[in-house]
FIGU-612169 format. One record per residue (C-alpha): residue number from 1; residue in three letters; z, x negated, y. Coordinates in pm, 1 decimal, padded with zeros to 6 digits. Layout:
# residues N
@resi->NUM&resn->ALA&z->Z&x->X&y->Y
...
END
This chain:
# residues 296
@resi->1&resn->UNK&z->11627.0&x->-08103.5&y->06694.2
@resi->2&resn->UNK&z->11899.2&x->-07902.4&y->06943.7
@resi->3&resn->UNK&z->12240.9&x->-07854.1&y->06712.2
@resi->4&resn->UNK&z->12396.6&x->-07540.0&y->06878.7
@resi->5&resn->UNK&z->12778.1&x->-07530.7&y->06935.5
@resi->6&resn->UNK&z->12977.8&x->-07402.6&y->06663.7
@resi->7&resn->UNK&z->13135.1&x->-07101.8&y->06887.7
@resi->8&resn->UNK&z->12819.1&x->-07064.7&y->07096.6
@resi->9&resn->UNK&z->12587.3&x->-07030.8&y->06777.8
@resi->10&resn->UNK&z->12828.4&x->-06745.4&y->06661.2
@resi->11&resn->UNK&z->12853.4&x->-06591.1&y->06967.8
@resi->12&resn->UNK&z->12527.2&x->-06562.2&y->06935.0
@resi->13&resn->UNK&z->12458.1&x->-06476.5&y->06607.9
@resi->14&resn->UNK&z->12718.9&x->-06155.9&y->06687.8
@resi->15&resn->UNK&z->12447.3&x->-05943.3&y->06844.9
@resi->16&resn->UNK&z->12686.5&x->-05851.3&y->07208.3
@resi->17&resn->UNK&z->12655.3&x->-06218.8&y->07414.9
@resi->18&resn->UNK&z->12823.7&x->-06286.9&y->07714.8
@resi->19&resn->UNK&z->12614.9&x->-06547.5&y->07844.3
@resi->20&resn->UNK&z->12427.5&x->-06688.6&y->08167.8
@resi->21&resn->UNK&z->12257.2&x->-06974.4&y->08290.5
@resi->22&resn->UNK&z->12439.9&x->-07236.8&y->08489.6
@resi->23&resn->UNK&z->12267.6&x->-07578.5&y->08680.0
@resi->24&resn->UNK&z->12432.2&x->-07882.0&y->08793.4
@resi->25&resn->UNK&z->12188.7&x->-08051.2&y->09027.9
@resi->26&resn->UNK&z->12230.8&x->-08459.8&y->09130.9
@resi->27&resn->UNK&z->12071.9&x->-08552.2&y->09393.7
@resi->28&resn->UNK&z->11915.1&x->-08890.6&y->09485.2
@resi->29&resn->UNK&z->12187.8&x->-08964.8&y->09716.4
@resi->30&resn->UNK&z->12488.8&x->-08875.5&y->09415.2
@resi->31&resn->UNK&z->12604.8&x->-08542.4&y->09566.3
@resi->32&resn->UNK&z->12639.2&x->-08327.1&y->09232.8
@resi->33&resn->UNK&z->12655.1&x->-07906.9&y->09328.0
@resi->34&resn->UNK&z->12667.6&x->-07661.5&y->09062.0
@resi->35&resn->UNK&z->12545.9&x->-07318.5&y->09033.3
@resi->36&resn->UNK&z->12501.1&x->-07023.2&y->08795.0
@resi->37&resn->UNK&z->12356.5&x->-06646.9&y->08773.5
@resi->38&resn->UNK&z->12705.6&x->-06558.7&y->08694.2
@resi->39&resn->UNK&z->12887.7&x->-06295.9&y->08979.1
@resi->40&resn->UNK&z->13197.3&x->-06515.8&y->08908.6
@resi->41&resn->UNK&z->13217.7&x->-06887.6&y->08920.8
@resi->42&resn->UNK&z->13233.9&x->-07097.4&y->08653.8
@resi->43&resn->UNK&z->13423.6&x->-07488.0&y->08542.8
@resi->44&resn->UNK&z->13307.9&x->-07690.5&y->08280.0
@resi->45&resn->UNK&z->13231.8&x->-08024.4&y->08178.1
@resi->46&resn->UNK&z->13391.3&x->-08150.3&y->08537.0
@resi->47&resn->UNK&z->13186.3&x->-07935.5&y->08766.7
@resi->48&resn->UNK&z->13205.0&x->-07604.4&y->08955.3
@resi->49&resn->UNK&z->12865.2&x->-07396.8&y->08921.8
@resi->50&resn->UNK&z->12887.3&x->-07143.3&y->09202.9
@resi->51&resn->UNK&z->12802.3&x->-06795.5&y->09167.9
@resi->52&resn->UNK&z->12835.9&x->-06711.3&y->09559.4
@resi->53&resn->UNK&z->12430.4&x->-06861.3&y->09581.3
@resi->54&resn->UNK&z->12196.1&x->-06582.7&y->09418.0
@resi->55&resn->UNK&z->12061.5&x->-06788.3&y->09184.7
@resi->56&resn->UNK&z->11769.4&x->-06624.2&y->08905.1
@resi->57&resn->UNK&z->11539.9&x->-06839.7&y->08681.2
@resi->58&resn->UNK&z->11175.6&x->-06749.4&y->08617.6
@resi->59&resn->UNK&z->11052.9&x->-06721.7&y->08276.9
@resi->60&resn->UNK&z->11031.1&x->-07051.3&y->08101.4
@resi->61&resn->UNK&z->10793.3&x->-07153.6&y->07794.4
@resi->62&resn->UNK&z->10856.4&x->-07429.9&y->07588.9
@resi->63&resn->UNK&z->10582.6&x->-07614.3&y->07318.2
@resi->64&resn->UNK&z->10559.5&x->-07887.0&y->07130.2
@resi->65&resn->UNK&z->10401.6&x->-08230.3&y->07257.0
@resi->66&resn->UNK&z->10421.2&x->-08362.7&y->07590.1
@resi->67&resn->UNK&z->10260.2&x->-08101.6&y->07777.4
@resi->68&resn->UNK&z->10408.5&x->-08115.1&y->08143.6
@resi->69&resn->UNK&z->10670.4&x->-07793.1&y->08155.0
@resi->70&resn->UNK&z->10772.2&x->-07649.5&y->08443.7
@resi->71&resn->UNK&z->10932.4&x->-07321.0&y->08534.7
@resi->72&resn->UNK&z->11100.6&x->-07191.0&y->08894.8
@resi->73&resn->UNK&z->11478.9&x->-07120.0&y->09031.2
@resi->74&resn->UNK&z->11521.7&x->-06898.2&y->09358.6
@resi->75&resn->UNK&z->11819.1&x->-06867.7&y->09570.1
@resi->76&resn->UNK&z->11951.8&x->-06757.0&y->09886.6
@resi->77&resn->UNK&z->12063.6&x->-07020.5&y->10157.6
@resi->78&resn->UNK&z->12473.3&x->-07039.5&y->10204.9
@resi->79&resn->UNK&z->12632.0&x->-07256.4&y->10445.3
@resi->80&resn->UNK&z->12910.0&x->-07324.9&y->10101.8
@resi->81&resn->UNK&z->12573.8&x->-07409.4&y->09869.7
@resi->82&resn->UNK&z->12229.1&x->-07516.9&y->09985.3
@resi->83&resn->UNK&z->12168.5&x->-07531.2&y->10332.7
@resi->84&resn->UNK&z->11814.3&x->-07480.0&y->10474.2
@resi->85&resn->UNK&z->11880.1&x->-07826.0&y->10676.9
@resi->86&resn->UNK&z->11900.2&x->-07997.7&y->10360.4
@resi->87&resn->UNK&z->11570.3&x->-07877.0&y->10224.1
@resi->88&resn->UNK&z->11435.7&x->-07969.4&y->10529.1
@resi->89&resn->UNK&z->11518.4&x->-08293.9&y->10550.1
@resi->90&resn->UNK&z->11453.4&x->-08379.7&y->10162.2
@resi->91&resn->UNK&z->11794.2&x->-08402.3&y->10071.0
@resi->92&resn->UNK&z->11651.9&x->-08209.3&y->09729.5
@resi->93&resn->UNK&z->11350.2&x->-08373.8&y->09666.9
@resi->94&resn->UNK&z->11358.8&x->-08525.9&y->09268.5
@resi->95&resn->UNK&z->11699.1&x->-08436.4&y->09225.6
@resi->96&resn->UNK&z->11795.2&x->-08408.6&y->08856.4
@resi->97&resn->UNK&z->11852.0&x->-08055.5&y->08706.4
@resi->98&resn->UNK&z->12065.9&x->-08026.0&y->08389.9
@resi->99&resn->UNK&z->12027.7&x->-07619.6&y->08253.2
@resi->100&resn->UNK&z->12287.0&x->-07499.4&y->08085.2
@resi->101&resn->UNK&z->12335.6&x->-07166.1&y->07875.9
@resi->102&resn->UNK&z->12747.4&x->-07092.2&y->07887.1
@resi->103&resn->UNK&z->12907.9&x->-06789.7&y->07742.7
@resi->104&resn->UNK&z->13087.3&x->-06698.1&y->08082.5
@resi->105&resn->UNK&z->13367.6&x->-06523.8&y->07872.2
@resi->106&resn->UNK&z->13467.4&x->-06838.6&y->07735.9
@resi->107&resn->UNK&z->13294.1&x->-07161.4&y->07960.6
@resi->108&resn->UNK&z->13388.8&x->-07365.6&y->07649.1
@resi->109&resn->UNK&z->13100.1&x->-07236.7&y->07453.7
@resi->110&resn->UNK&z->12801.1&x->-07422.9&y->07633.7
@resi->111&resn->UNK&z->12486.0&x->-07586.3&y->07552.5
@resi->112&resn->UNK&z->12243.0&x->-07828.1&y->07766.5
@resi->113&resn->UNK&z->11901.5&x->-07648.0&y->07732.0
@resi->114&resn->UNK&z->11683.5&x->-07897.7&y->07938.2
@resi->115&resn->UNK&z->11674.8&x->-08182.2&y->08220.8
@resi->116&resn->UNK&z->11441.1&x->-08125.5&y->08478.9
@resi->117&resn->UNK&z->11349.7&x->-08253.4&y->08822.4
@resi->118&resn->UNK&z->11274.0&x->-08032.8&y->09143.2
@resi->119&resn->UNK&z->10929.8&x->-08071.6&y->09221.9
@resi->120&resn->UNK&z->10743.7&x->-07843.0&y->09507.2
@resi->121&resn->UNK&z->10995.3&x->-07639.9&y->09712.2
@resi->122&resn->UNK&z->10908.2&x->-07353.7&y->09918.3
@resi->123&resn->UNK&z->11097.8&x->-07192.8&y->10227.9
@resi->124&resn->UNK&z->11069.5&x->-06807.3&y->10324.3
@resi->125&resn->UNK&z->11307.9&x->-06620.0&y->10543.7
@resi->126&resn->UNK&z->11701.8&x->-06653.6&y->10419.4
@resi->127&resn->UNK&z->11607.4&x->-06773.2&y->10104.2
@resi->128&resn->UNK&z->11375.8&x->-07100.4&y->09881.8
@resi->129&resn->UNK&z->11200.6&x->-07076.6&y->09556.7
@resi->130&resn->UNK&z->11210.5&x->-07460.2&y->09388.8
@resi->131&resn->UNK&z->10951.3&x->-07594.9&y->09112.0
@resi->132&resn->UNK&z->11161.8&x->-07727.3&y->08806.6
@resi->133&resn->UNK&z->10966.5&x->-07969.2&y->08647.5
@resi->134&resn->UNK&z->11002.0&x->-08174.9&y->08264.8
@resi->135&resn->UNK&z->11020.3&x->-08565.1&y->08296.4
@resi->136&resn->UNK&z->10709.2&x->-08558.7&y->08086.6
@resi->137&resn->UNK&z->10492.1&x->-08519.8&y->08444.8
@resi->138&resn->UNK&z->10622.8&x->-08885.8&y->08470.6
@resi->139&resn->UNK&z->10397.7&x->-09004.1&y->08181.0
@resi->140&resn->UNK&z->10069.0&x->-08938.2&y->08445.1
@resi->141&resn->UNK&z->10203.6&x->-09207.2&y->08649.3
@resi->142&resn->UNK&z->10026.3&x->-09574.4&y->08656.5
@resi->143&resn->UNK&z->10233.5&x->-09792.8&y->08448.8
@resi->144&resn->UNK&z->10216.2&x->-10160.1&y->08494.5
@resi->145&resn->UNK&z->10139.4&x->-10435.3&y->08745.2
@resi->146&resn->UNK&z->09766.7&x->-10425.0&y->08933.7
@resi->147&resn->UNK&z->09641.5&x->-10790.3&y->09002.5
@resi->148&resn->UNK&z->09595.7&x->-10854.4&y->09386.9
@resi->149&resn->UNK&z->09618.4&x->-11071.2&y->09653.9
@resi->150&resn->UNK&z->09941.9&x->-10907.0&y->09785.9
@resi->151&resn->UNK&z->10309.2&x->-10930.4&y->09678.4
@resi->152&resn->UNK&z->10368.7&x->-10587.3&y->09440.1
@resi->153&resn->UNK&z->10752.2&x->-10665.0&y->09496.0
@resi->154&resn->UNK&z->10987.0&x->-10456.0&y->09691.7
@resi->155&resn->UNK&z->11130.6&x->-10663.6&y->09970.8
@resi->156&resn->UNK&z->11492.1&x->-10750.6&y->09870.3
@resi->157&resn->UNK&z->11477.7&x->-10687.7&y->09462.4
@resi->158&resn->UNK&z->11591.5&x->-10895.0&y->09239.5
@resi->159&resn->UNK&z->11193.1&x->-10989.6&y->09195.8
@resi->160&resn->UNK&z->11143.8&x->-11048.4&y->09573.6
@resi->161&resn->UNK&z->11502.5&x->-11252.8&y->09576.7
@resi->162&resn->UNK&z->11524.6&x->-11209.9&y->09973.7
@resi->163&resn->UNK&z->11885.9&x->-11091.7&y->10117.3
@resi->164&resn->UNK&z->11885.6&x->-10813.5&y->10356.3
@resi->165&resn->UNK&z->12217.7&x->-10824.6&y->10396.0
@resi->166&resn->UNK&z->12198.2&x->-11138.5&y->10561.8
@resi->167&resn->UNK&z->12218.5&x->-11085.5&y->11007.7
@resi->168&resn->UNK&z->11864.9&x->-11239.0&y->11056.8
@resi->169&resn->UNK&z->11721.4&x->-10943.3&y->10842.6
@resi->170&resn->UNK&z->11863.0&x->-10647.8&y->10934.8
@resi->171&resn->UNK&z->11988.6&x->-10476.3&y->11275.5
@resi->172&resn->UNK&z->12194.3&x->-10167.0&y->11398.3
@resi->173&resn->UNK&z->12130.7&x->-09948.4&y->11690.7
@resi->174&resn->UNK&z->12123.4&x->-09575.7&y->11828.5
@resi->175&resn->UNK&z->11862.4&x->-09334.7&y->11912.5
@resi->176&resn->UNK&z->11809.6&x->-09300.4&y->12312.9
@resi->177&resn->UNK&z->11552.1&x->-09039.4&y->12316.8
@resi->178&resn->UNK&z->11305.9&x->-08913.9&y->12120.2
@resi->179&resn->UNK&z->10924.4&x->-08906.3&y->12225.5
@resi->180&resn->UNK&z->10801.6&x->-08647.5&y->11944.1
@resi->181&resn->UNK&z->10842.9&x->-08632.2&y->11601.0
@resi->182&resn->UNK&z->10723.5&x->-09015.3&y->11494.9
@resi->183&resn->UNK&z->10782.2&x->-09192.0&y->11817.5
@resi->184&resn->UNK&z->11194.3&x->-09313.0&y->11870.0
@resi->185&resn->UNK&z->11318.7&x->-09495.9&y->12187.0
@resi->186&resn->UNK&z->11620.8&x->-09648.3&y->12040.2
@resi->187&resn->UNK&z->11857.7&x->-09976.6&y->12189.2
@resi->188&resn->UNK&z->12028.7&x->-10241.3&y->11986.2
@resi->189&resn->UNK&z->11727.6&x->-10403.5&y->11901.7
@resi->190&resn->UNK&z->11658.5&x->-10637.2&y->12194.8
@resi->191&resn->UNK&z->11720.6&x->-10952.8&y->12007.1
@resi->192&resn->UNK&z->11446.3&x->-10883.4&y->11711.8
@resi->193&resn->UNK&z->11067.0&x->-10988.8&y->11817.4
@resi->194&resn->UNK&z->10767.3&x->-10727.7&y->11794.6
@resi->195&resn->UNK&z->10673.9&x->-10560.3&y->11492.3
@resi->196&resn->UNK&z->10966.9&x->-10749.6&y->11305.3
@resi->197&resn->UNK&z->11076.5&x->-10380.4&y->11170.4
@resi->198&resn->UNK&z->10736.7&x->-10291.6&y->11097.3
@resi->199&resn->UNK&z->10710.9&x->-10179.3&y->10764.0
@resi->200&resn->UNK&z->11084.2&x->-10202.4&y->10722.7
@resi->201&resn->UNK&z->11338.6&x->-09943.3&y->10628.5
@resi->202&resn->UNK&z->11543.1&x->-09747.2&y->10890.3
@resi->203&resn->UNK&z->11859.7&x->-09539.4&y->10763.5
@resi->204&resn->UNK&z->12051.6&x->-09289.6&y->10976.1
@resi->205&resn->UNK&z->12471.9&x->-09360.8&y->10959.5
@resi->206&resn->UNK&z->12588.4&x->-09099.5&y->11202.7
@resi->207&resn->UNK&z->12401.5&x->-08773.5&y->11312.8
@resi->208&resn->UNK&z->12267.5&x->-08517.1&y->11105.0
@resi->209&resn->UNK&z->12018.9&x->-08752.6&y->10900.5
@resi->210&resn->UNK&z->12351.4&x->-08926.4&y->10788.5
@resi->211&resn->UNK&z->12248.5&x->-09083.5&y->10479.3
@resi->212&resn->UNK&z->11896.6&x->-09029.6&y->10492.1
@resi->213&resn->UNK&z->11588.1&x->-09289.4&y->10526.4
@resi->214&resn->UNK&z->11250.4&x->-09351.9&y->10690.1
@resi->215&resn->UNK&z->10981.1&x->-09536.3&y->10700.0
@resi->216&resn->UNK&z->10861.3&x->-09772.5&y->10991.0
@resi->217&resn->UNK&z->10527.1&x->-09782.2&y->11068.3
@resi->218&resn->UNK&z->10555.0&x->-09963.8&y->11415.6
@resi->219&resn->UNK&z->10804.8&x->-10174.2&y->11583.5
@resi->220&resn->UNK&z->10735.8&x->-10227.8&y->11965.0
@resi->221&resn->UNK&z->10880.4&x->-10387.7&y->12261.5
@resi->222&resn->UNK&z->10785.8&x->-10329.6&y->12635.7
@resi->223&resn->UNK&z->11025.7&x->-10540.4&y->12857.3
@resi->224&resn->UNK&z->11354.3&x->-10389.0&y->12747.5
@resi->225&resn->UNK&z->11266.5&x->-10096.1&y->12571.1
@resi->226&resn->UNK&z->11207.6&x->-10079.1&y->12214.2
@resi->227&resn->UNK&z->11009.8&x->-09846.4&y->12071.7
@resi->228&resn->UNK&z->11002.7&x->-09764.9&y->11684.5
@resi->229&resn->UNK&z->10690.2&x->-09543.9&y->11508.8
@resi->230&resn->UNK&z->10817.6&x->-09400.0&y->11158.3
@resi->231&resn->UNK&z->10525.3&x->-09410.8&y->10894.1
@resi->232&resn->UNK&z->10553.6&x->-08948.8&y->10848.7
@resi->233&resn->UNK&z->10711.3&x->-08736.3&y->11093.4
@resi->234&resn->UNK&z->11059.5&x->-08636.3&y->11079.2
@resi->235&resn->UNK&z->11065.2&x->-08238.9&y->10946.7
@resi->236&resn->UNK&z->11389.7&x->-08219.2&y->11179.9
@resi->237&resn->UNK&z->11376.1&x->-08479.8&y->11504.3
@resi->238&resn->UNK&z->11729.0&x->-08687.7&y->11515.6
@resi->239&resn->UNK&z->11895.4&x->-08612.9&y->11857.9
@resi->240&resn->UNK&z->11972.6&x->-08918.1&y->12082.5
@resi->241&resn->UNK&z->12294.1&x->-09123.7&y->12030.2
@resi->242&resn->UNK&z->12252.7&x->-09114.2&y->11634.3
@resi->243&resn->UNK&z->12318.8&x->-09433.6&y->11474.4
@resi->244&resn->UNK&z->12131.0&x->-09642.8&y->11233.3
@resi->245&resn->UNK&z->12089.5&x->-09990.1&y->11086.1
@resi->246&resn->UNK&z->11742.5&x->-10130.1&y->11007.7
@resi->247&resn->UNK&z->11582.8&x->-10412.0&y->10742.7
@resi->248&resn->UNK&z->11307.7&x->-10585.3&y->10806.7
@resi->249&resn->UNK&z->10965.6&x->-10497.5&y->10690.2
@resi->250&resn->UNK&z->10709.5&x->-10705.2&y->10453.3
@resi->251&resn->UNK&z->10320.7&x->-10669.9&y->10508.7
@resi->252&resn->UNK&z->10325.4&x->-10801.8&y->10140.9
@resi->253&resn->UNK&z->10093.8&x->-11083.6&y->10250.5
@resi->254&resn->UNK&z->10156.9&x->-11458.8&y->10149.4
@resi->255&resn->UNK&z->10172.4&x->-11577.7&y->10476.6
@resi->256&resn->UNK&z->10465.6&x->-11292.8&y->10555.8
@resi->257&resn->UNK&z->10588.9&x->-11450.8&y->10316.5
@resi->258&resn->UNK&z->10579.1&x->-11801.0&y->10388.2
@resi->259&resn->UNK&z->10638.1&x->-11805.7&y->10766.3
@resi->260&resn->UNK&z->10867.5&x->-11456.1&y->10769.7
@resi->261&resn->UNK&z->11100.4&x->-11509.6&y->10484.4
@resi->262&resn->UNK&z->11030.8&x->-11882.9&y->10324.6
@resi->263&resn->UNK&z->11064.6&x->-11718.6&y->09985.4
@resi->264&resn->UNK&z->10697.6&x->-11848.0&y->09861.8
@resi->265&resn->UNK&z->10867.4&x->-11949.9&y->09533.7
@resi->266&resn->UNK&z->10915.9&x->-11603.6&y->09448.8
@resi->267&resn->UNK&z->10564.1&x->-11458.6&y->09569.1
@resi->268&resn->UNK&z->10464.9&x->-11200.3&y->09317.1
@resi->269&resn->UNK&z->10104.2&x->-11158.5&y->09403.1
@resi->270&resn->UNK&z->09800.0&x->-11367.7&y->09352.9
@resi->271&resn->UNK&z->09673.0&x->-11493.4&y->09665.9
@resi->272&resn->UNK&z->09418.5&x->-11732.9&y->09510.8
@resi->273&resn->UNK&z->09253.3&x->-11457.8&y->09380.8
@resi->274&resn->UNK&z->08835.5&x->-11440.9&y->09520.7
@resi->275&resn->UNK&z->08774.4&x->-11103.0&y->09699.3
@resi->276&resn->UNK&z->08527.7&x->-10924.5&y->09642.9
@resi->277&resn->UNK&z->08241.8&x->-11024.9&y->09880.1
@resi->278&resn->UNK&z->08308.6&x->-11368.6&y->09657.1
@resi->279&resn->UNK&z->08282.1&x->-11209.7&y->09302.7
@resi->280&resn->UNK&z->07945.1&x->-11056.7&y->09382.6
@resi->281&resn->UNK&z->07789.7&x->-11352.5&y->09550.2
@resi->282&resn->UNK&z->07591.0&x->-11603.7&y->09358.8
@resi->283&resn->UNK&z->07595.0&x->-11978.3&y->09363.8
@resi->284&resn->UNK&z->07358.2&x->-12153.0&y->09559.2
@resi->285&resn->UNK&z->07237.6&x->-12492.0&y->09679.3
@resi->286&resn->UNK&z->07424.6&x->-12518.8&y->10006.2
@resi->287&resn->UNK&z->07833.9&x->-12381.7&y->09893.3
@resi->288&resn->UNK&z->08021.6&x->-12619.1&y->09817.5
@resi->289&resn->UNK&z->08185.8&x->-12535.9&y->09470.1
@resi->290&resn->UNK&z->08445.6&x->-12806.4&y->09462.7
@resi->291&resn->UNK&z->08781.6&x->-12626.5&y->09257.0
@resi->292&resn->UNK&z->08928.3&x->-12585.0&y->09530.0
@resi->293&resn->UNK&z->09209.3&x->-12340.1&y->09653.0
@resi->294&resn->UNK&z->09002.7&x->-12040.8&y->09829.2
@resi->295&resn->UNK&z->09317.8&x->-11922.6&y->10025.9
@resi->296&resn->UNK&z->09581.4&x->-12172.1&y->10195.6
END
């Protein structure tokens, strides 16, 4: 049950309010930005919720259970606030969203309402309309571990056990030029082998995409160039002469494993497991059926 603040509750109970709505959004990458419906800004609990941003909130409902909630904030883009870029890129994507009803007359009366995430944004001309969703949507997702041949690790947890930070696993280079929106020319690389990066984890330390990460899907070399293929296009291309530094990638396969890593010991799949063309055979006269290890 919500307990409501001493001076907020009879602030409220006085029939003229004073109040607003206020967020303080943290995204993935620990940048924290407040903002508020307020024309005036506002300081509380450590963080400045800017009014210079046209904020509004959409009608919310609220019911019992664990029905999946959502409701919708719209703003204006401002070069001090929320920058188009940054949508763009995915700077916002499941960034946590603390709501916050304040008496703006005195910030010291304030309540948390609700945590959400941002789910779906949407981009029209000068200004964004973003999807506030309850953590309940999280209950839909598969829970648990799946049983298969491949590792179900990420390479470099404390499951997987494998140092990235060690020189033979990672890299750093710059951007030459830029083929199209998947397809980077980039140098630094020269000493690493084909498709050692496949699959691996590329993130930007100078540039625009400062912070940011992407997905390989292809590591090539052709004589001295060096070609990487990121798994989704870029919404925004980098520009050549951005920096980056690079991990390795993992197929998740038990030889990858074995001959890529030599971190067998901490395998977390089950590569002894029969496929399927094996579970829906039958036994006949001529297999031999000896306990042996199907997969070496």
């Amino acid at each position: 049950m919500r307990t409501i603040p001493a001076g907020l509750k009879a602030h409220l109970d006085s029939g003229a309010t004073t109040v607003c709505h206020a967020w303080r959004v943290t995204r993935r990458d620990g940048t924290v930005l407040g903002f508020t419906e307020h024309d005036h800004d506002l300081v509380f609990g450590g963080t400045l919720f800017a009014a210079a941003t046209g904020f509004a909130a959409s009608e919310t409902q609220q019911a019992a259970g664990l029905s999946v909630e959502a409701s919708d904030v719209a703003g204006g883009f401002s070069s001090a606030a929320i920058r188009e870029e940054d949508l763009i890129d995915g700077r916002y994507d499941g960034a946590r969203v603390e709501v916050f009803l304040v008496n703006w007359a005195a910030v010291d009366e304030h309540m948390l309402l609700r945590v959400q995430e941002i789910g779906e944004v949407t981009r029209t001309a000068g200004d964004f309309r973003a999807e506030l969703r309850s953590f309940t949507h999280r209950l839909g997702r598969d829970q648990g571990r799946l049983f298969g041949r491949r590792c179900d690790a990420t390479l470099g947890d404390g499951r997987c056990g494998v140092n990235l930070a060690s020189g033979a696993y990672r890299g750093t280079g710059e951007i030459l030029s830029v083929a199209d929106a998947t397809h980077l020319r980039v140098g630094g690389l020269s000493g690493f082998a084909a498709g050692f990066f496949r699959y691996g984890v590329l993130t930007f330390t100078s540039g625009r995409h400062a912070g940011m990460t992407v997905d390989i899907d292809g590591h090539v070399v052709d004589g001295s160039a060096v070609d990487l293929v990121l798994w989704l296009p870029m919404a925004r291309s980098p520009e050549a002469g951005d920096a980056f530094a690079i991990v390795a990638g993992c197929d998740k396969a038990f030889s990858t494993c074995r001959a890529k890593f030599s971190n067998t010991i901490n395998f977390q799949g089950f590569p002894h497991i029969p496929g399927s063309d094996f579970a829906y055979s039958y036994a006949d006269g001529e297999t031999v059926h000896d306990g042996r290890a199907l997969f070496e």
